[in-house]
N, CA, C and O atoms as CSV, one atom per row, in Angstrom:
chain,resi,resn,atom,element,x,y,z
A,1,UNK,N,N,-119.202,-41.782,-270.943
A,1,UNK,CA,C,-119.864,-42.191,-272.173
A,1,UNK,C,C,-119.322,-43.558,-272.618
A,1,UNK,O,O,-118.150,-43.937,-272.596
A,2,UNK,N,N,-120.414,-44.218,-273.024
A,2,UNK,CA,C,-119.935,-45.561,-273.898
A,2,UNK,C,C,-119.577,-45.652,-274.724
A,2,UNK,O,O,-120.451,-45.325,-275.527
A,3,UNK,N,N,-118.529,-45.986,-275.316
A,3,UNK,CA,C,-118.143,-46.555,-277.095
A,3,UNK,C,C,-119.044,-47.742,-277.467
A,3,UNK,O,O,-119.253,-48.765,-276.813
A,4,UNK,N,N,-119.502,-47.397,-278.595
A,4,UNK,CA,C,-120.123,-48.447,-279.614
A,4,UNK,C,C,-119.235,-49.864,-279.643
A,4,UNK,O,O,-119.827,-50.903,-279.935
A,5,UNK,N,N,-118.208,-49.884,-279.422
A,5,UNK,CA,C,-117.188,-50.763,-280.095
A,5,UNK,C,C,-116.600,-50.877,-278.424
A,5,UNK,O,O,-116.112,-49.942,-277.791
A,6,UNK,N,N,-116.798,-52.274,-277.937
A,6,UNK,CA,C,-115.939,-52.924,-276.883
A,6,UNK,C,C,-114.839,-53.451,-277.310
A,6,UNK,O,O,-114.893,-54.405,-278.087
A,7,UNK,N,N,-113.621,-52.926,-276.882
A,7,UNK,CA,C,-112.624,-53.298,-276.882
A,7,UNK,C,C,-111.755,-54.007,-276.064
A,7,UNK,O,O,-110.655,-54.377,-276.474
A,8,UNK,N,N,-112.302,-54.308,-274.536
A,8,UNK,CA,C,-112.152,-55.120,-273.409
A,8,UNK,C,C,-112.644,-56.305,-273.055
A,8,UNK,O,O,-112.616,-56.854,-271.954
A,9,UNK,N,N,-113.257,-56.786,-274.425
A,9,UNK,CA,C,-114.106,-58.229,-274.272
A,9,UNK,C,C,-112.990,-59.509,-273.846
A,9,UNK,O,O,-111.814,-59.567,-274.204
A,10,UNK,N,N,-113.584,-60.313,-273.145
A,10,UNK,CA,C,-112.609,-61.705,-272.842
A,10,UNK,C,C,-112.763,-62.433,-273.195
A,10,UNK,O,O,-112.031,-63.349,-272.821
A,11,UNK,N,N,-113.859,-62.771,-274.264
A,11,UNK,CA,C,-114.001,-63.572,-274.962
A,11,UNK,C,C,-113.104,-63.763,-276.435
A,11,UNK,O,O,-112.812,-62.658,-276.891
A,12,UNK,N,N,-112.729,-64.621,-277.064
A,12,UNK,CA,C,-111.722,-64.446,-278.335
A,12,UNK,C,C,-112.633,-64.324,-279.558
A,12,UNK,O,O,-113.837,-64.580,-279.540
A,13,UNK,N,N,-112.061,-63.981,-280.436
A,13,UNK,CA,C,-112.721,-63.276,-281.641
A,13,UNK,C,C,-113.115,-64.961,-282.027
A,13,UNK,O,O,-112.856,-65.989,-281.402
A,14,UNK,N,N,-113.865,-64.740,-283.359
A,14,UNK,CA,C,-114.923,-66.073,-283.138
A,14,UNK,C,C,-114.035,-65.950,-285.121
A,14,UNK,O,O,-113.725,-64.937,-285.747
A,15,UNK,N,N,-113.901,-67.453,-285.529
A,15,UNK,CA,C,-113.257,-67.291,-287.066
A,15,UNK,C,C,-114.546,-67.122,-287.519
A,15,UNK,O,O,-115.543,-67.359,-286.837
A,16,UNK,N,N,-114.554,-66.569,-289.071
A,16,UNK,CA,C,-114.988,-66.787,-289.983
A,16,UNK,C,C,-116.493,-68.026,-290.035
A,16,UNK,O,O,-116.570,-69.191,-289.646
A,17,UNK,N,N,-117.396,-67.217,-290.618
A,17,UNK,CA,C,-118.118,-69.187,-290.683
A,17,UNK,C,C,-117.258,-69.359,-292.268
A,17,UNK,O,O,-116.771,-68.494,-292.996
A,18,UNK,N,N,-117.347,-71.335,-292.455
A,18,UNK,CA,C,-116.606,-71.636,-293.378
A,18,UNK,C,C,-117.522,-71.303,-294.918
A,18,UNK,O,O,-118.722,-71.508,-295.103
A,19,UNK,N,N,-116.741,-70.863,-295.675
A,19,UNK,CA,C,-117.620,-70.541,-296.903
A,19,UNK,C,C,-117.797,-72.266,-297.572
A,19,UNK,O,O,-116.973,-73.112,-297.228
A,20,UNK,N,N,-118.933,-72.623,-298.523
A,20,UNK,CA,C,-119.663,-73.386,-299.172
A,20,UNK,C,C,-118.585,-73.765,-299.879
A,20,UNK,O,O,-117.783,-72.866,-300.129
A,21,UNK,N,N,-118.312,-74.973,-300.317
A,21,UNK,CA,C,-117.370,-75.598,-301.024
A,21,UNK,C,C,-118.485,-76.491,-302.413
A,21,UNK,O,O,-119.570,-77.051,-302.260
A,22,UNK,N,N,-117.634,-76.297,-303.726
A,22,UNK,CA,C,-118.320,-76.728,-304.734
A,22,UNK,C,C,-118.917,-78.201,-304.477
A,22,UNK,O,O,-118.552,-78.820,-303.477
A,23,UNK,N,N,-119.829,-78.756,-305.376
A,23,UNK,CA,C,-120.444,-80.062,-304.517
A,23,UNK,C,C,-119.691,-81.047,-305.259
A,23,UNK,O,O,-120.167,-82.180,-305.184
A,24,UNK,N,N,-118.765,-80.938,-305.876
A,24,UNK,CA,C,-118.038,-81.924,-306.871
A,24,UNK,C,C,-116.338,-82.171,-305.956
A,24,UNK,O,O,-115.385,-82.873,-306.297
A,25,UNK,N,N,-116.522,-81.201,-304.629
A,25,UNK,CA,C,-115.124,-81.683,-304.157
A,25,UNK,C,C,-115.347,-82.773,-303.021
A,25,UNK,O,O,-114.493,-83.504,-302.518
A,26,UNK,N,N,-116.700,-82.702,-302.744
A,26,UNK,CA,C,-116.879,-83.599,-301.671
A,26,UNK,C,C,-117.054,-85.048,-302.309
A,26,UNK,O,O,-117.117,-85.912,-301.434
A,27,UNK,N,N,-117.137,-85.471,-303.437
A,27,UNK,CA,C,-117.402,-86.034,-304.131
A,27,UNK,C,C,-115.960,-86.725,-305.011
A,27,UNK,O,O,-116.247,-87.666,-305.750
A,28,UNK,N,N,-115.007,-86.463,-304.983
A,28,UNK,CA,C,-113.785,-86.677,-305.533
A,28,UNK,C,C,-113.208,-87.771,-304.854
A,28,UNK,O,O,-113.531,-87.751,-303.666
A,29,UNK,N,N,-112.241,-89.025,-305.255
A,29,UNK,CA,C,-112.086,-90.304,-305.067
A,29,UNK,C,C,-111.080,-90.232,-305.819
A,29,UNK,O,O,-111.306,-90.593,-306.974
A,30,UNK,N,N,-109.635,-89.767,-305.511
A,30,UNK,CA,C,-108.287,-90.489,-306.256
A,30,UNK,C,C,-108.310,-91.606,-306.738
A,30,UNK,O,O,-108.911,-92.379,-305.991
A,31,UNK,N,N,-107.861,-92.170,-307.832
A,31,UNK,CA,C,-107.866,-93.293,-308.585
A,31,UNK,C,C,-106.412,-93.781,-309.153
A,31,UNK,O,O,-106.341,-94.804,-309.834
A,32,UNK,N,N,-105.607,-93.235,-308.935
A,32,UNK,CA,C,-104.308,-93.414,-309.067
A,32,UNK,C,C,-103.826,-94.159,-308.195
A,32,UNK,O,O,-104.364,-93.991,-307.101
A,33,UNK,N,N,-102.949,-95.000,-308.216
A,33,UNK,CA,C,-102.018,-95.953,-307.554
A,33,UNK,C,C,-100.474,-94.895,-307.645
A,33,UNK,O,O,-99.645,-94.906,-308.555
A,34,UNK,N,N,-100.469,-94.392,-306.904
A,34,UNK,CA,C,-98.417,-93.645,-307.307
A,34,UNK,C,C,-97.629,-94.663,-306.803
A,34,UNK,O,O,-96.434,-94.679,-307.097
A,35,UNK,N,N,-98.087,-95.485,-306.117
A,35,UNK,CA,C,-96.536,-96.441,-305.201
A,35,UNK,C,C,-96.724,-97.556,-306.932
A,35,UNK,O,O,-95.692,-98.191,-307.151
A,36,UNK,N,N,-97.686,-97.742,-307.848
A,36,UNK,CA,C,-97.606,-98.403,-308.492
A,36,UNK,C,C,-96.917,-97.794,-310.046
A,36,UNK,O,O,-96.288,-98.531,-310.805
A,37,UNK,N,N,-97.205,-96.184,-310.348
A,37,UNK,CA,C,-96.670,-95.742,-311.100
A,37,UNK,C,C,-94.695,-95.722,-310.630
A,37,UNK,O,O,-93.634,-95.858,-311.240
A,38,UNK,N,N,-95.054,-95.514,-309.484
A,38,UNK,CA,C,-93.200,-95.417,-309.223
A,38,UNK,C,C,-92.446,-96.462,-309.461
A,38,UNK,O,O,-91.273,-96.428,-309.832
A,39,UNK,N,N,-93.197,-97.551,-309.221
A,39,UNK,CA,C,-92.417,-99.190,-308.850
A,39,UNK,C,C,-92.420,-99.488,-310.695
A,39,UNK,O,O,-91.676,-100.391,-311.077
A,40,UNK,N,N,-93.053,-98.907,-311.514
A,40,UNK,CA,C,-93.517,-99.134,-313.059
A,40,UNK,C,C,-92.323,-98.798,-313.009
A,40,UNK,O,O,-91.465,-99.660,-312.822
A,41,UNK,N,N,-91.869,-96.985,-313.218
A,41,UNK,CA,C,-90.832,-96.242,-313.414
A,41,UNK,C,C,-89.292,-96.703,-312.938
A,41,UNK,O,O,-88.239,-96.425,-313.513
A,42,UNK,N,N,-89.453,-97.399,-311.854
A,42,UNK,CA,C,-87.787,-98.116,-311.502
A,42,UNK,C,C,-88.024,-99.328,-312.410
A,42,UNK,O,O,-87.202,-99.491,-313.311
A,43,UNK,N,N,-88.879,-100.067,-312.316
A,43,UNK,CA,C,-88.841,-101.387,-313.377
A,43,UNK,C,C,-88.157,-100.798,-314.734
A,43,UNK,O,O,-87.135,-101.247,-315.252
A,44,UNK,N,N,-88.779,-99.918,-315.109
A,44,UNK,CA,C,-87.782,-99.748,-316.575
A,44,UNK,C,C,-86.878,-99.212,-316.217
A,44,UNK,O,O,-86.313,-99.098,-317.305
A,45,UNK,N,N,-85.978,-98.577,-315.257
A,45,UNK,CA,C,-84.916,-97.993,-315.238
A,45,UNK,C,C,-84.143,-99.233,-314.701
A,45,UNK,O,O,-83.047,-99.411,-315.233
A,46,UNK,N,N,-84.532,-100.160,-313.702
A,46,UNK,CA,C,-84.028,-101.376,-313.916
A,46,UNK,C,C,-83.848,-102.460,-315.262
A,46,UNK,O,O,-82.918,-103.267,-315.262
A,47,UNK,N,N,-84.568,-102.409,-316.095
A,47,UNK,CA,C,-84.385,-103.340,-317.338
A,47,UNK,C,C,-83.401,-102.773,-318.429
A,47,UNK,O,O,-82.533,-103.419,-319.016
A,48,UNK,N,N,-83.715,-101.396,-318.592
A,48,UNK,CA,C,-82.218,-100.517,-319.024
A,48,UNK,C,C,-80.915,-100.995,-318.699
A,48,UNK,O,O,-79.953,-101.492,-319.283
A,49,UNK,N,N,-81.304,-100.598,-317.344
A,49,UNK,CA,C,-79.480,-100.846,-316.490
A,49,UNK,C,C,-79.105,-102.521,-317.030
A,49,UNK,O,O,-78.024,-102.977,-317.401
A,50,UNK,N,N,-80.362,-103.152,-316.914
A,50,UNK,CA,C,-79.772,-104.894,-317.010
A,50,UNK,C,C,-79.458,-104.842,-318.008
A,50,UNK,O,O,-78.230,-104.905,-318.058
A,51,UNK,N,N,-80.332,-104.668,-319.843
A,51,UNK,CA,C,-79.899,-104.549,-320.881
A,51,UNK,C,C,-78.518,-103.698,-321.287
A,51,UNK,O,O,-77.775,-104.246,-322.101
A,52,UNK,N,N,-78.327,-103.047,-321.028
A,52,UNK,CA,C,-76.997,-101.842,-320.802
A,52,UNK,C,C,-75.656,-103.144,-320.278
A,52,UNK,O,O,-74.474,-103.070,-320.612
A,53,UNK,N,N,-76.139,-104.017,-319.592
A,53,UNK,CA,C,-74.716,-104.537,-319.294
A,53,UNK,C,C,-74.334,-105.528,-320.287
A,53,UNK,O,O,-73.273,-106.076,-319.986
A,54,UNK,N,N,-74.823,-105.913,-321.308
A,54,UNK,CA,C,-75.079,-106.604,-322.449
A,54,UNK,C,C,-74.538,-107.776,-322.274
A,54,UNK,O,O,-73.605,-108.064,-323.024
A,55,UNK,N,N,-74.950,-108.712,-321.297
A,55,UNK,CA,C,-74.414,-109.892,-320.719
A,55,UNK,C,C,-75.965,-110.561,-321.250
A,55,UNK,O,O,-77.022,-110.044,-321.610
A,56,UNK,N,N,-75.433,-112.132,-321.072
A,56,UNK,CA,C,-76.989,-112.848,-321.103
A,56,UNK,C,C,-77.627,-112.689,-319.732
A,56,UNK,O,O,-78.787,-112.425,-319.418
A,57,UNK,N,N,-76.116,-113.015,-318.722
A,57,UNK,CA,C,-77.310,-112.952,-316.955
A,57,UNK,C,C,-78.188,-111.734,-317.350
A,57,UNK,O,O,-79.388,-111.775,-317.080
A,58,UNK,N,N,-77.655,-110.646,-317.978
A,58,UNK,CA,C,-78.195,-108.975,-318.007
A,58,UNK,C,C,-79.680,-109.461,-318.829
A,58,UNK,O,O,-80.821,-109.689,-318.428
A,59,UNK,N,N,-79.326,-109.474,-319.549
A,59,UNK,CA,C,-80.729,-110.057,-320.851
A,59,UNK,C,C,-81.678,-111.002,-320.119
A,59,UNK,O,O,-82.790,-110.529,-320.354
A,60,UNK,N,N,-81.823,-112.018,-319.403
A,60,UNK,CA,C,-82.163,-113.200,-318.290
A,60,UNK,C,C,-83.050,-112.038,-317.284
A,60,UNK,O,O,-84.278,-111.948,-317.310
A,61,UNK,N,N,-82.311,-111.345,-316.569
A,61,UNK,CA,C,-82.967,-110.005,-315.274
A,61,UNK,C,C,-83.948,-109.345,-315.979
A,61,UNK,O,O,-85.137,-109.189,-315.702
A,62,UNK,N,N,-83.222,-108.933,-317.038
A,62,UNK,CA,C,-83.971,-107.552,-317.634
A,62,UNK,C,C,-85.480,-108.345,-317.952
A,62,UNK,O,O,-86.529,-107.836,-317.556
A,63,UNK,N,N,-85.461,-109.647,-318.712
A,63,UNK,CA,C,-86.870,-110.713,-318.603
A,63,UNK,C,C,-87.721,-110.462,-317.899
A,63,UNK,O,O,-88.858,-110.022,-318.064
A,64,UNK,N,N,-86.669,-110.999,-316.364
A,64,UNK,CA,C,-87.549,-111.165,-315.482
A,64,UNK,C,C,-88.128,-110.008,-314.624
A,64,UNK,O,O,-89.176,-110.105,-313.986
A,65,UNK,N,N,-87.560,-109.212,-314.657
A,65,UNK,CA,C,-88.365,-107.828,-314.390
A,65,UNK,C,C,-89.296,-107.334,-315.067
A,65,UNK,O,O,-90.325,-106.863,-314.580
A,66,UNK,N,N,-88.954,-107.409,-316.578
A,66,UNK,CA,C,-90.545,-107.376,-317.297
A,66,UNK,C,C,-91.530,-107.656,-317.096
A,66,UNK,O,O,-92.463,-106.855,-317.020
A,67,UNK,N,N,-91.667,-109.572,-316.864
A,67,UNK,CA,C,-92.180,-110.154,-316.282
A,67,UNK,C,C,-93.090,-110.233,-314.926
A,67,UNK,O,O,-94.287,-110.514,-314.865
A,68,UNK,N,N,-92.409,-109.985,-314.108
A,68,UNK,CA,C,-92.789,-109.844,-312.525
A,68,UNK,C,C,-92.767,-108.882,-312.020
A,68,UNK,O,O,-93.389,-108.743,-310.967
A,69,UNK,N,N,-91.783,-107.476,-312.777
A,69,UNK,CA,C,-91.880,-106.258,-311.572
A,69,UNK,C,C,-90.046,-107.029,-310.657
A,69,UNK,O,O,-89.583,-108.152,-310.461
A,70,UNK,N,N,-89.595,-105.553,-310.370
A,70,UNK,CA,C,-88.704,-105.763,-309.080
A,70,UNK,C,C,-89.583,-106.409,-308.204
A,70,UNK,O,O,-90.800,-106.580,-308.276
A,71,UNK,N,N,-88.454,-106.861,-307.054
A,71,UNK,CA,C,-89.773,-107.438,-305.348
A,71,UNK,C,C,-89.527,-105.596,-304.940
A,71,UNK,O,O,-88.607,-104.784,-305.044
A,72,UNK,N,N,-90.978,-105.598,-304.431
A,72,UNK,CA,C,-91.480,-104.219,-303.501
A,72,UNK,C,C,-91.512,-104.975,-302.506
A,72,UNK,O,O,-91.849,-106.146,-302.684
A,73,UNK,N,N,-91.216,-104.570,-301.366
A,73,UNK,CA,C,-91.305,-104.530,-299.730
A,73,UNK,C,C,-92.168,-103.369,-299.139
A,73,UNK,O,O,-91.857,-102.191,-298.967
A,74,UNK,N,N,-93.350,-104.030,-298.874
A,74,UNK,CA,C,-94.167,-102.909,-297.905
A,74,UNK,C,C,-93.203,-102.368,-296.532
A,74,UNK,O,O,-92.074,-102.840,-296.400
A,75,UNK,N,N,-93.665,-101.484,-295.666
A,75,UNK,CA,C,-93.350,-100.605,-294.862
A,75,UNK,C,C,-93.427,-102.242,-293.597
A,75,UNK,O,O,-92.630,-102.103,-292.669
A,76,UNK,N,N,-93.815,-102.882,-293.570
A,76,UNK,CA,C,-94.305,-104.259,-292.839
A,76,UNK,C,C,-92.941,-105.569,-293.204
A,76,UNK,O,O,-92.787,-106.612,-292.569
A,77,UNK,N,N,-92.104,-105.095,-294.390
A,77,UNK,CA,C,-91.407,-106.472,-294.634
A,77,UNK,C,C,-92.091,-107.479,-295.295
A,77,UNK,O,O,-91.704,-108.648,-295.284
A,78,UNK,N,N,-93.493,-106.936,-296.107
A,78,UNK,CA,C,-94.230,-107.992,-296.742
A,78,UNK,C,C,-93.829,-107.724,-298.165
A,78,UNK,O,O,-93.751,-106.549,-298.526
A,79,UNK,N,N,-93.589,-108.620,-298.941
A,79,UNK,CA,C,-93.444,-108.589,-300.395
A,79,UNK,C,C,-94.972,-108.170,-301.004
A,79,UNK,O,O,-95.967,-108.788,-300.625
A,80,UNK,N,N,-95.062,-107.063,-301.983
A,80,UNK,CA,C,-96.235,-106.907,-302.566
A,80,UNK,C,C,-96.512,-107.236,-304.267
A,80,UNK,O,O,-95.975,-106.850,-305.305
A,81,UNK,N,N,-97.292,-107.871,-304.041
A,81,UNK,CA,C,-98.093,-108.890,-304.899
A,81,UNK,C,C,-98.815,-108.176,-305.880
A,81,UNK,O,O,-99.034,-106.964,-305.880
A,82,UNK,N,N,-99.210,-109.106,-306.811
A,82,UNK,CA,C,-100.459,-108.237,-307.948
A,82,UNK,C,C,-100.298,-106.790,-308.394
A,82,UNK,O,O,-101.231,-106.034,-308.663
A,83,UNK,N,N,-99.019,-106.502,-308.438
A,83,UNK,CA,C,-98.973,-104.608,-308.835
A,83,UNK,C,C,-99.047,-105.007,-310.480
A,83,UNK,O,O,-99.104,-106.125,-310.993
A,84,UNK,N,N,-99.027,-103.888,-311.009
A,84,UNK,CA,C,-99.121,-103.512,-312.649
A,84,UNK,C,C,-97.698,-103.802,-312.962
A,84,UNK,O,O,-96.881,-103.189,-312.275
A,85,UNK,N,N,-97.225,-104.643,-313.897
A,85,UNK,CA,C,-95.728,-105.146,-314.601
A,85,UNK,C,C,-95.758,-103.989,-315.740
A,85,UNK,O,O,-96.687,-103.203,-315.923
A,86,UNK,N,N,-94.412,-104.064,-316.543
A,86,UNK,CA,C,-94.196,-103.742,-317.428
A,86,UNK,C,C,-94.831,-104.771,-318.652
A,86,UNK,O,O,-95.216,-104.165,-319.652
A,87,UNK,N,N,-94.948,-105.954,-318.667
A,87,UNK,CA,C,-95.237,-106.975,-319.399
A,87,UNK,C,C,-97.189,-106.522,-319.554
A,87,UNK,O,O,-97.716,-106.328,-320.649
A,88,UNK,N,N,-97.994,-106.437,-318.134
A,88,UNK,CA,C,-99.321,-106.503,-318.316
A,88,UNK,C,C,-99.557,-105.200,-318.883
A,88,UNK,O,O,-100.778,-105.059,-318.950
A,89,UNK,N,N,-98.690,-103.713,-319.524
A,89,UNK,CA,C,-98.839,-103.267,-319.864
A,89,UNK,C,C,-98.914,-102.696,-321.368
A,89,UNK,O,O,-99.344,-101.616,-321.774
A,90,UNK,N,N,-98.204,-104.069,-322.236
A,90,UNK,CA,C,-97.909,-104.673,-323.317
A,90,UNK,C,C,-99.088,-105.218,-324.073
A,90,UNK,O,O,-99.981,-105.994,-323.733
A,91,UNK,N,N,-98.844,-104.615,-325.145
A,91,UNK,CA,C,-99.901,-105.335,-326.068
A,91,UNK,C,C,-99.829,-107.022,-326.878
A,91,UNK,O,O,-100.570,-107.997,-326.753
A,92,UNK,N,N,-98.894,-106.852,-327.511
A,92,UNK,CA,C,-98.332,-108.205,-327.965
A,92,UNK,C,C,-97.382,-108.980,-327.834
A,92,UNK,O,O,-96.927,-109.508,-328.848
A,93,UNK,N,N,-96.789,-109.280,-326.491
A,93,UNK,CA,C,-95.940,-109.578,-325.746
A,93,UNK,C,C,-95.824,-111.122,-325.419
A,93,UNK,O,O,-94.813,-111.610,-324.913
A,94,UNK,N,N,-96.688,-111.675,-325.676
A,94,UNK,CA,C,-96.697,-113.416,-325.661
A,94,UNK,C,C,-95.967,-113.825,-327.030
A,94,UNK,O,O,-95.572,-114.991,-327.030
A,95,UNK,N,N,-95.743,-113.173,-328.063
A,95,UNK,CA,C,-95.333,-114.053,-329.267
A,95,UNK,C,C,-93.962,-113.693,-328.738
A,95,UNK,O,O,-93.284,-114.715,-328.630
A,96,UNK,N,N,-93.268,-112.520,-328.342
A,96,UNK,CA,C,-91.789,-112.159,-327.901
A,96,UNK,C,C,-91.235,-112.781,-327.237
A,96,UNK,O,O,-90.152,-113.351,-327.368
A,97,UNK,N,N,-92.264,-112.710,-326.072
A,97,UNK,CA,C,-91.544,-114.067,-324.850
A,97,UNK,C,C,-91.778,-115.625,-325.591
A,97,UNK,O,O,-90.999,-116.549,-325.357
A,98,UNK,N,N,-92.785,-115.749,-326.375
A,98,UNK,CA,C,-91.956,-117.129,-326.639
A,98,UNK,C,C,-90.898,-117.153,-327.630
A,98,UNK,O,O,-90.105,-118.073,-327.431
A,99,UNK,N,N,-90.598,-116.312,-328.796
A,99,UNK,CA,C,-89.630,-116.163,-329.527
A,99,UNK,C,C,-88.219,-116.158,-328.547
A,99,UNK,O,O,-87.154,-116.586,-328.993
A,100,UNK,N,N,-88.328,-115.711,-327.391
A,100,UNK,CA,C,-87.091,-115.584,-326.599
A,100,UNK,C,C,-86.990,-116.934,-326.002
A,100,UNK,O,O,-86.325,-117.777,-326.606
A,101,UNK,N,N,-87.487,-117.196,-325.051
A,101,UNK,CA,C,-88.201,-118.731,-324.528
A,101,UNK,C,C,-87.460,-120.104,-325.783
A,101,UNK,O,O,-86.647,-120.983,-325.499
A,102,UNK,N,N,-88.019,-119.866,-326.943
A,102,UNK,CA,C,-87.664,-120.799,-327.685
A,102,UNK,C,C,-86.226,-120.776,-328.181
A,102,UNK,O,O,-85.816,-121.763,-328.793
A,103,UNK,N,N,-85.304,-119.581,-327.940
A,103,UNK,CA,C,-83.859,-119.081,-328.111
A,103,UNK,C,C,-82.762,-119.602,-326.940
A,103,UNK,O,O,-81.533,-119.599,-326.880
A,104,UNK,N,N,-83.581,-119.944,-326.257
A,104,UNK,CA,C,-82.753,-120.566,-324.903
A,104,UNK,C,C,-82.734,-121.816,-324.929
A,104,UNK,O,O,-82.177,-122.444,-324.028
């Protein structure tokens, strides 16, 4: 007699078909920069540390990091350019820097 149910097949069990995925995931586009939120996050933990040493060189760094951002080094040895500063994130920040500017 035959069993309903082959259990000697050589073929491998076959997966699942894939279930339907909502139409809003195929559709999704990250918009975040993180290498730019991180490089933000050491910039101020760098301008701290400079201000913290309460020197003028310290006061002078801490500027210029505002200013420009630490240098980032891509994975290549290339310096990267145009990221988000602490300064372009500032609202009224041109009358400060020249109040400082004009102190020197």
């Amino acid at each position: 007699p035959t069993s309903a149910i082959e259990t000697n097949s050589t073929e491998p069990p076959q997966p699942p078909p894939p279930q339907p995925q909502p139409p809003f995931l195929n559709r999704y586009t990250p918009t975040t920069d993180v290498d730019d939120i991180a490089a933000l996050d050491l910039d101020q933990r760098s301008i701290v540390a400079k201000l913290a040493s309460g020197t003028f060189e310290g006061m002078k760094e801490a500027g210029l990091i505002y200013v420009e951002g630490r240098p980032v080094v891509d994975e290549g040895g290339i310096v990267v350019e145009g990221r988000t500063t602490v300064q372009s994130l500032s609202t009224n920040v041109e009358n400060a820097i020249d109040l400082a500017d004009s102190a020197t």
